[in-house]
SETIMI-341890 format. One line per field, with one value per residue: x, y, z of N, C-alpha, C in turn. Coordinates in Angstrom, 3 decimals, m for minus. Each point is the difference from the previous one (the first is absolute). Layout:
BEGIN
nX	(X  ...) .
nY	(Y  ...) .
nZ	(Z  ...) .
caX	(X  ...) .
caY	(Y  ...) .
caZ	(Z  ...) .
cX	(X  ...) .
cY	(Y  ...) .
cZ	(Z  ...) .
// end
This chain:
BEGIN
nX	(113.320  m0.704  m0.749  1.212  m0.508  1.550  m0.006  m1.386  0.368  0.936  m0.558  m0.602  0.571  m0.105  m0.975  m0.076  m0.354  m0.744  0.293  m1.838  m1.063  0.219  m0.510  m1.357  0.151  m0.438  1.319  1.165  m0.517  m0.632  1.390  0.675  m0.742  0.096  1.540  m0.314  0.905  0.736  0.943  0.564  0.704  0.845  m0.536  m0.369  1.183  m0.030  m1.054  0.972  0.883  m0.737  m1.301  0.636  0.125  m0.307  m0.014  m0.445  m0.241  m0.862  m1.146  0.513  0.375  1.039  0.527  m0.088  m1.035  m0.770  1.034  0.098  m1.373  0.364  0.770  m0.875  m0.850  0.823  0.974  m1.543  m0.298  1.118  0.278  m1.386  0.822  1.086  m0.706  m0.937  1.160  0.547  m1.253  0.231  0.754  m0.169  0.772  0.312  m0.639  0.738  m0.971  0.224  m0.669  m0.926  m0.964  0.480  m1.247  0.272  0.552  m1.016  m1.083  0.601  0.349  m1.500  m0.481  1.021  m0.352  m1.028  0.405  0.221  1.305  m0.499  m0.117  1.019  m0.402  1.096  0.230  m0.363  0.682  0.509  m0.505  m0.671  0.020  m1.276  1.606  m0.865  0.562  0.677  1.003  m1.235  m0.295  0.405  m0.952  0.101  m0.554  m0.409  m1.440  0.151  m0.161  0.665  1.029  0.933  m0.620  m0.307  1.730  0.263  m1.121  0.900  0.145  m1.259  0.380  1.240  m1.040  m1.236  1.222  0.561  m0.549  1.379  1.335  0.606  m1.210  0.625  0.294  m0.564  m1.213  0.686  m0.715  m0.462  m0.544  m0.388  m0.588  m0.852  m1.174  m0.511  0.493  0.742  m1.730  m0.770  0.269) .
nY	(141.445  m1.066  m0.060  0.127  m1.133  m0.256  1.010  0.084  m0.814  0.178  0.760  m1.122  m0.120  1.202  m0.439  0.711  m1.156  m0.474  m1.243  0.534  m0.981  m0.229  1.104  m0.921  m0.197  m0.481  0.049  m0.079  m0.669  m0.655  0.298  m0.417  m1.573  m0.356  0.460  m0.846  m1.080  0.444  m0.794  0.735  m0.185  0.536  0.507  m0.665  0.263  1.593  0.508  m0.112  0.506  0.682  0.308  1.301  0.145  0.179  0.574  0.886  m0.769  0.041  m0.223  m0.361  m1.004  1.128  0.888  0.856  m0.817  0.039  m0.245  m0.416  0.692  0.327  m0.872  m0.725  0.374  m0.027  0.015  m1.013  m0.955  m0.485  m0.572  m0.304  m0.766  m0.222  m0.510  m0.842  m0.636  0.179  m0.229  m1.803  0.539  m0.967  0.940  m1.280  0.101  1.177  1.124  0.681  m0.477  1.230  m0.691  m0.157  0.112  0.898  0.454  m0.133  0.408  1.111  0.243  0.099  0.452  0.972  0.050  0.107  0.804  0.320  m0.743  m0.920  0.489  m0.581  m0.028  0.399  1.241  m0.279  1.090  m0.603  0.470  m1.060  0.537  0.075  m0.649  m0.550  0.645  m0.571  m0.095  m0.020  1.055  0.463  0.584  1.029  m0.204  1.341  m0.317  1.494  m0.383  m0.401  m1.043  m0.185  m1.125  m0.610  m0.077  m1.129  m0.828  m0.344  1.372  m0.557  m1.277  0.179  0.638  m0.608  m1.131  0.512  m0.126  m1.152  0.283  m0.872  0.354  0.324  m0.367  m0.169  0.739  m0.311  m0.570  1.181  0.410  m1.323  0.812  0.114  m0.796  1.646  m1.121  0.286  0.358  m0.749  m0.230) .
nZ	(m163.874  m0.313  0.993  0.364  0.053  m0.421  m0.617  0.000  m0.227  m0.558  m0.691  0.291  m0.003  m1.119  0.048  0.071  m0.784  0.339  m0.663  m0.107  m0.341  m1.231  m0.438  m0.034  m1.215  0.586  1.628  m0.665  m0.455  1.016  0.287  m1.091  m0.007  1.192  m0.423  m1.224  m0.204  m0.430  0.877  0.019  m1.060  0.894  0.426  m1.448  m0.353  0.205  m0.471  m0.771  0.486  0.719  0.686  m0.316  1.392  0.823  1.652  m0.924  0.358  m0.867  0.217  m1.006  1.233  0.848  m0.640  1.062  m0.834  1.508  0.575  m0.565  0.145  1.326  0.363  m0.807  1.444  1.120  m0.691  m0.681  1.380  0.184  m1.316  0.341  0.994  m0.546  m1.145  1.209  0.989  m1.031  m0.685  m0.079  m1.376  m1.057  m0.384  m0.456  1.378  m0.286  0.221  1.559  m0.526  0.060  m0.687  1.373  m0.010  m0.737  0.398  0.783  m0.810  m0.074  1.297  0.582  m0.986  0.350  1.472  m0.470  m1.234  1.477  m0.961  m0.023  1.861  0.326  0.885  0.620  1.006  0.928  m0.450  0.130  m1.090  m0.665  m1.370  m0.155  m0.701  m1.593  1.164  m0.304  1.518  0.600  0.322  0.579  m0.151  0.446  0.930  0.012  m0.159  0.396  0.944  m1.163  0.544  m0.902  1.108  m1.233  m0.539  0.460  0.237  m0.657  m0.861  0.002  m0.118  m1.026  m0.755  m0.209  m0.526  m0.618  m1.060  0.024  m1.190  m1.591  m0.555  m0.738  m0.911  1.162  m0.714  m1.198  m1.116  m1.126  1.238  m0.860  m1.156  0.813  m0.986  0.225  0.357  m1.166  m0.450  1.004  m0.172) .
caX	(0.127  m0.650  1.110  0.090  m0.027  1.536  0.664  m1.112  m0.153  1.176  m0.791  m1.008  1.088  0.677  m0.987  m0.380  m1.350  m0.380  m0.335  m0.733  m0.156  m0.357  m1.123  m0.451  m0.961  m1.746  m0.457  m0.350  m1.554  m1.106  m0.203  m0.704  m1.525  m0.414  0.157  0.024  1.068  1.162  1.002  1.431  0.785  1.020  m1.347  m0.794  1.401  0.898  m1.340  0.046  1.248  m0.242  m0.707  0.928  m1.089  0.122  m0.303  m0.175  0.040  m1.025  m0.102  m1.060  m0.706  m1.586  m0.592  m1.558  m0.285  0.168  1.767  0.994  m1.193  0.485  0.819  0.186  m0.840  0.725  0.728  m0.368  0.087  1.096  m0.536  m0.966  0.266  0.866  m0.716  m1.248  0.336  1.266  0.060  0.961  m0.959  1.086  m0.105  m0.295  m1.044  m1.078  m0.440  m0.562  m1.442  0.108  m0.164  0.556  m0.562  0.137  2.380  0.442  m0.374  1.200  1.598  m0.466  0.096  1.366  1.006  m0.813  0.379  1.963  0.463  m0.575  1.307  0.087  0.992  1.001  0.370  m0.787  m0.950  0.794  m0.305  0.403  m1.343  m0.741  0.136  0.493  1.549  1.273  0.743  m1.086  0.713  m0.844  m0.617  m0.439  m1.375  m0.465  m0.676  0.747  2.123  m0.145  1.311  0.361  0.668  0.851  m1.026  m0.713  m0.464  1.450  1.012  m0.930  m0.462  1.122  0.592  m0.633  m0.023  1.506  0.704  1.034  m0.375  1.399  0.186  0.761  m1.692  m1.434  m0.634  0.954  m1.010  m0.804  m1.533  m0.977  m1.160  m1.464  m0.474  m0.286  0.439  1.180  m0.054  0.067  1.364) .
caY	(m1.422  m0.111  m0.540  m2.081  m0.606  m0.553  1.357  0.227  m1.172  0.393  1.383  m0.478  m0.838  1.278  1.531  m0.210  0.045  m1.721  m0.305  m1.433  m0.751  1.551  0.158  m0.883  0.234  0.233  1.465  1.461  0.275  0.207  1.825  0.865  0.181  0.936  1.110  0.759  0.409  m1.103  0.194  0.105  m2.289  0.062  0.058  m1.225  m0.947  m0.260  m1.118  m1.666  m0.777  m0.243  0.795  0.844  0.152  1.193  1.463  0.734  m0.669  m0.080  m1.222  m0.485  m1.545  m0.281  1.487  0.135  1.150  1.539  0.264  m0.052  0.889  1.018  0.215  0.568  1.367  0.995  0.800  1.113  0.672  1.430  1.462  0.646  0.727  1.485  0.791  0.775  0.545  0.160  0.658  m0.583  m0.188  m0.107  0.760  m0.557  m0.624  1.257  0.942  m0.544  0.398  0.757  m0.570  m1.171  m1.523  m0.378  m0.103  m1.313  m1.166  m0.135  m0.973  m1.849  m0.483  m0.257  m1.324  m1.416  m0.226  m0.755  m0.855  m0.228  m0.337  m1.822  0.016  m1.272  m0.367  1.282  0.889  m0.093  m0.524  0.383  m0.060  m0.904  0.630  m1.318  0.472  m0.192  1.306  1.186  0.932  m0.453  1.523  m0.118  0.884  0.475  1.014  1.071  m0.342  m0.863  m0.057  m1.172  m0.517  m0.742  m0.449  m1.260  m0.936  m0.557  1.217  0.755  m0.785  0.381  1.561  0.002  m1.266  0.573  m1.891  0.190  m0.102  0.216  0.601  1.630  0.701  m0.139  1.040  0.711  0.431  1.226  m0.682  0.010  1.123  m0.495  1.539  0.803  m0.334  0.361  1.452  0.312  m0.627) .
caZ	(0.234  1.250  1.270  m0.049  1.040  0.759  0.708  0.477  1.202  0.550  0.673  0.669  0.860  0.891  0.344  1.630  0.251  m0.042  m1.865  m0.181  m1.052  m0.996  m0.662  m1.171  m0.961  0.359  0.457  m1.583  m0.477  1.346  0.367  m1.403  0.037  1.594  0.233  m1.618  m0.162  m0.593  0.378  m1.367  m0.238  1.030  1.380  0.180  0.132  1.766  0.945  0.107  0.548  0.876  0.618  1.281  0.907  1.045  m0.045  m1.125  m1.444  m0.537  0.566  m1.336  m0.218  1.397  0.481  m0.500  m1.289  0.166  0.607  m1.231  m0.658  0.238  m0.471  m1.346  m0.374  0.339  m0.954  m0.463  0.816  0.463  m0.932  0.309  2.093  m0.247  m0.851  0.546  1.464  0.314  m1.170  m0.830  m1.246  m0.646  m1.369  m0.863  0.273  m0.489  0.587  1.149  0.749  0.974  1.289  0.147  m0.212  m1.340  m0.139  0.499  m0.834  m1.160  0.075  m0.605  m1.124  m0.238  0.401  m0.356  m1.211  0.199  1.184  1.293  0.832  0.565  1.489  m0.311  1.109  0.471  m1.060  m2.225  m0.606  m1.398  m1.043  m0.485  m1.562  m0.508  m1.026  1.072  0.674  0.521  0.820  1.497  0.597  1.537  m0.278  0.688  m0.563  m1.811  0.641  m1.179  m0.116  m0.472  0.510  m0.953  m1.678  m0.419  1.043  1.050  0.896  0.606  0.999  0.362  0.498  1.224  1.372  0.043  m0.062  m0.700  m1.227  m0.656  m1.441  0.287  m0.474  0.658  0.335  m0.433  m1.105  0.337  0.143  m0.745  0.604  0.307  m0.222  1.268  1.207  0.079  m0.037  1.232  0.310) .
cX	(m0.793  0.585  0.038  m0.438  0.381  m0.282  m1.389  0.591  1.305  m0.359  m1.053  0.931  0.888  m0.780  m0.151  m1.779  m0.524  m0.618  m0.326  0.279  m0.175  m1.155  m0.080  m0.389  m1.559  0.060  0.121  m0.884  m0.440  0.582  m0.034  m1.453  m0.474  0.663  0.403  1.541  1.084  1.123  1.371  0.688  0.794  m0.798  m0.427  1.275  0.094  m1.568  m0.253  0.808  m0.346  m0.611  0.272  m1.290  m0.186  m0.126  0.440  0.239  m1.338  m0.387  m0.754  m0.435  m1.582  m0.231  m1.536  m0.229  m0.209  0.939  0.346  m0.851  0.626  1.815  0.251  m0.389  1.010  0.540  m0.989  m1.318  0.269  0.310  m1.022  m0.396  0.416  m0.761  m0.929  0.858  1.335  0.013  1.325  m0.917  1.517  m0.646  m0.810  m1.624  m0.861  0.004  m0.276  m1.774  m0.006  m0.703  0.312  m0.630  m0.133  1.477  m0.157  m0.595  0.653  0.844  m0.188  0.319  1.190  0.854  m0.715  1.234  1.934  m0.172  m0.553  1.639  m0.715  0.569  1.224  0.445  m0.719  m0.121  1.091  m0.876  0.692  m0.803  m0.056  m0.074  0.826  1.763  1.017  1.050  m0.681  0.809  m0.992  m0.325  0.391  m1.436  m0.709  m0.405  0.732  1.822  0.155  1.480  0.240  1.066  1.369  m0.516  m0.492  0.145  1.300  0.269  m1.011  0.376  1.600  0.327  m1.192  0.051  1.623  0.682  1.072  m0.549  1.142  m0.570  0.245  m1.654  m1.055  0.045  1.027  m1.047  m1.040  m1.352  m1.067  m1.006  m1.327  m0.701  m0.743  0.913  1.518  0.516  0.114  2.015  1.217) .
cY	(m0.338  m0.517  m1.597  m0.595  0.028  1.433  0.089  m1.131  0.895  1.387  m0.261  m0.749  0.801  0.889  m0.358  m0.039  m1.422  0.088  m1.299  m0.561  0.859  m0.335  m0.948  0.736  0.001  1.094  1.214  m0.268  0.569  1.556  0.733  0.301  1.199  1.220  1.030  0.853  m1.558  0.564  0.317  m0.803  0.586  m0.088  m1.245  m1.098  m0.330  m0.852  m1.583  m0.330  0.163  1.314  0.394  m0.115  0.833  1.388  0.779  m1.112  m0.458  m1.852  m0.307  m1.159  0.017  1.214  0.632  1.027  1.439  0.855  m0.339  0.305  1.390  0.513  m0.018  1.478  0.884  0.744  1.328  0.942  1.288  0.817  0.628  0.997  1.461  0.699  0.725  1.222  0.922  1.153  m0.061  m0.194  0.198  0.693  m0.846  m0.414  1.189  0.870  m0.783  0.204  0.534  m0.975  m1.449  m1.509  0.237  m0.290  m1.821  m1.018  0.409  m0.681  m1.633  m0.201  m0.031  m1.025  m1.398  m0.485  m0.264  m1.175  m0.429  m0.646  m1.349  0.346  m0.886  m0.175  1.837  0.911  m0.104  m0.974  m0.206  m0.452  m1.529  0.416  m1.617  0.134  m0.430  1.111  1.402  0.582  m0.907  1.383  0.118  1.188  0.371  1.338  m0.013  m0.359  m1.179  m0.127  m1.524  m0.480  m1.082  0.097  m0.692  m0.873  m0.635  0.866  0.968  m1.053  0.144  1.261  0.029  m0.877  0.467  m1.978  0.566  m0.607  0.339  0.271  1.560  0.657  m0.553  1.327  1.217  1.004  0.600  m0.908  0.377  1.239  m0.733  1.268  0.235  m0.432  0.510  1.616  0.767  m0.483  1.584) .
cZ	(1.275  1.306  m0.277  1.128  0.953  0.885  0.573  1.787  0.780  0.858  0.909  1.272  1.283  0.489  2.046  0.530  m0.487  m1.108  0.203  m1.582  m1.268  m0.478  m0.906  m1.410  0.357  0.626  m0.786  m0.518  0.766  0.213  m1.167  0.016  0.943  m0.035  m1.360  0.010  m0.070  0.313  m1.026  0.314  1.113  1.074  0.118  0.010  1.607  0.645  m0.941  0.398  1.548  0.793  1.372  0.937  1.136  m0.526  m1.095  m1.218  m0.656  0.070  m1.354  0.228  1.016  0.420  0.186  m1.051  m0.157  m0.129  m1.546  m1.269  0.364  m0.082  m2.060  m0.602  0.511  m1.100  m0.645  0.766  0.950  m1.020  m0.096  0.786  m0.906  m0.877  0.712  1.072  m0.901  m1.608  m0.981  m1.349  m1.012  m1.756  m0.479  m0.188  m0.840  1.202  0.983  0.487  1.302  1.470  0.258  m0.376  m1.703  m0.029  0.452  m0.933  m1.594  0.679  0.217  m1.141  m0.708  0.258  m0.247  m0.679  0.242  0.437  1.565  0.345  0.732  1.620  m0.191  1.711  0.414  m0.586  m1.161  m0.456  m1.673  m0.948  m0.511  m1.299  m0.148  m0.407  1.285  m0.019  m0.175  1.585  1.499  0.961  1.619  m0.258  1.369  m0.405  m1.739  0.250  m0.433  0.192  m0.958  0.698  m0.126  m1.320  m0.312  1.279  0.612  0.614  0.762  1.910  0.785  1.139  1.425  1.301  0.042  m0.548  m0.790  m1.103  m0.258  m1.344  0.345  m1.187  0.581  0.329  m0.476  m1.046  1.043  m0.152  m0.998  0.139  0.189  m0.205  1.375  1.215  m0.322  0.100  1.444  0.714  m0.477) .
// end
């Protein structure tokens, strides 16, 4: 179910961090266009009801493009870091190439093909998958934690907000493909 409004504003209300104006329909375009990705209906709920602001929070109205070019790259990024520095390689990818700048353009081409991750507040992120109650990552590097199951109980469990549904964050977090594998 997607996030409601009501509860998107109500979670926006409680967060300890200033909530400008929300995202227009033109600005999802405009960052779909610029950054080739589409927000999942909950991500894009809580940024119409209103755009969290400050330190670690992703600035989608006035950020510089660079900074939020680089924060979309982190995830598969830092999987890279580990593939080249740390000789991280998952079965599935096949045989590890003996040398590193071939392991690294198999593991390009692997992770081309996941789930691209969305920043949501400094390093959780969550997928850029057309599906509502998606898990919310913490990430660093191959250290892949599911921070919530889904975007309420991801913002619950990280601002510590009260809450009276006894099932928020009760159901086993959706699988994302590769990103759940690391988790």
């Amino acid at each position: 179910m997607t996030l409601s409004a009501a509860y998107a504003r109500e979670l926006l209300a409680a967060l300890p961090a200033q909530v400008a104006d929300p995202l227009t329909a033109a600005e999802f375009a405009g960052l779909a266009s610029r950054f080739g990705f589409v927000f999942n209906p909950d991500h894009r709920a809580l940024l119409t009801a209103g755009l969290p602001v400050g330190e670690r929070w992703p600035d989608w109205r006035d950020g510089d493009p660079d900074q939020l070019r680089d924060l979309l790259a982190a995830p598969v990024d830092g999987v890279l870091f580990d593939v080249q520095e740390n000789g991280f390689w998952l079965p599935a990818w096949g045989d590890r190439p003996s040398r590193t700048a071939f392991a690294l353009a198999v593991a390009r081409r692997m992770l081309a093909q996941v789930p691209r991750l969305v920043p949501v507040y400094g390093h959780r992120y969550a997928p850029a998958l057309p599906e509502t109650d998606l898990p919310v990552f913490s990430v660093m590097q191959t250290d892949v934690i599911v921070y919530g199951d889904t975007l309420p109980a991801y913002l619950h469990h990280e601002f510590d907000l009260p809450h009276t549904d006894p099932a928020l964050g009760s159901a086993p977090a959706k699988q994302i493909p590769f990103w759940s594998d690391l988790t």
